[in-house]
C-alpha positions in Angstrom: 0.0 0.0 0.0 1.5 3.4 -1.3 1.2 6.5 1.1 -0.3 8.7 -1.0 -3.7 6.1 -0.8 -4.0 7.0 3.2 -5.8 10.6 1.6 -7.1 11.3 5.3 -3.6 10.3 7.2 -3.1 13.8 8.7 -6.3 14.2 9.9 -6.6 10.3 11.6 -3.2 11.4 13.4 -3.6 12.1 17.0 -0.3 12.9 19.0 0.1 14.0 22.6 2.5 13.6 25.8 1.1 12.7 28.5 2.2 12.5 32.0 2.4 9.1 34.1 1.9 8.5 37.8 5.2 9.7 39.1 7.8 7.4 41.4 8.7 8.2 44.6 12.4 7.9 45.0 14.0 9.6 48.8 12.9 13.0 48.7 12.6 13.4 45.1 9.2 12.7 42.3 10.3 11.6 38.9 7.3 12.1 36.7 7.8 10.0 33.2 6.2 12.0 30.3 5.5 10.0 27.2 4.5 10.5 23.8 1.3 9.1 22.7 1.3 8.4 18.7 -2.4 7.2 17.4 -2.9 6.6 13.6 -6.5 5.3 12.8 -7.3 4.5 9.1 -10.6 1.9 8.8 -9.6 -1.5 10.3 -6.1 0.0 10.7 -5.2 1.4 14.2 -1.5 1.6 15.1 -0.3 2.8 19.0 3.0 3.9 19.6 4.1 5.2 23.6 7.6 6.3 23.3 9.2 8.0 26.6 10.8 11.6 26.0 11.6 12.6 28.9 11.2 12.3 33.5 10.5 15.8 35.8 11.9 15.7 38.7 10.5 17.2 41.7 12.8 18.1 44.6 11.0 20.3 47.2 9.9 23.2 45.7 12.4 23.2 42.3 11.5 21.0 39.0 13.7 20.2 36.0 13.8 18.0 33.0 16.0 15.4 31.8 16.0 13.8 29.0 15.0 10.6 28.0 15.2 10.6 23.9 18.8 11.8 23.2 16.8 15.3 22.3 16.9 19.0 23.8 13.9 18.7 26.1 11.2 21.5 25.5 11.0 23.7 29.1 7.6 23.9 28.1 7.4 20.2 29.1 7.9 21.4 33.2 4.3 23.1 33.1 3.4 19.8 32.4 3.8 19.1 36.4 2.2 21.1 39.0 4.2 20.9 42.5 
């Protein structure tokens, strides 16, 4: 099956991170984010979960590290309330 034949492929696309129950480890939270990948076309449905990326939480200061081998976004800390 050739690409061009999925017409609606950009529309039946869904991505999203998405920020898992976070693990306890001495005084700090490491929250996991992943991203979710969802393709849906007819019959065809395709999940992908890839981690990007863990906020730690130690009292009242956050960061990021990353998980992918990429610059993590700083966007991604709003992603955790403390």
């Amino acid at each position: 099956m050739e690409f061009k034949s999925f017409k609606h492929f950009p529309e039946n696309v869904k991505k999203e991170i998405v920020t898992l129950k976070p693990i306890k480890v001495e005084k700090r939270k490491l929250y996991p984010l992943v991203e979710v990948l969802e393709i849906k076309e007819g019959k065809f449905n395709l999940l992908s979960v890839s981690p990007i990326a863990l906020v730690v939480v130690e009292g009242d200061e956050k960061y990021l590290l990353s998980l992918d081998g990429n610059e993590p976004s700083p966007e991604l800390l709003n992603l955790v309330n403390i």
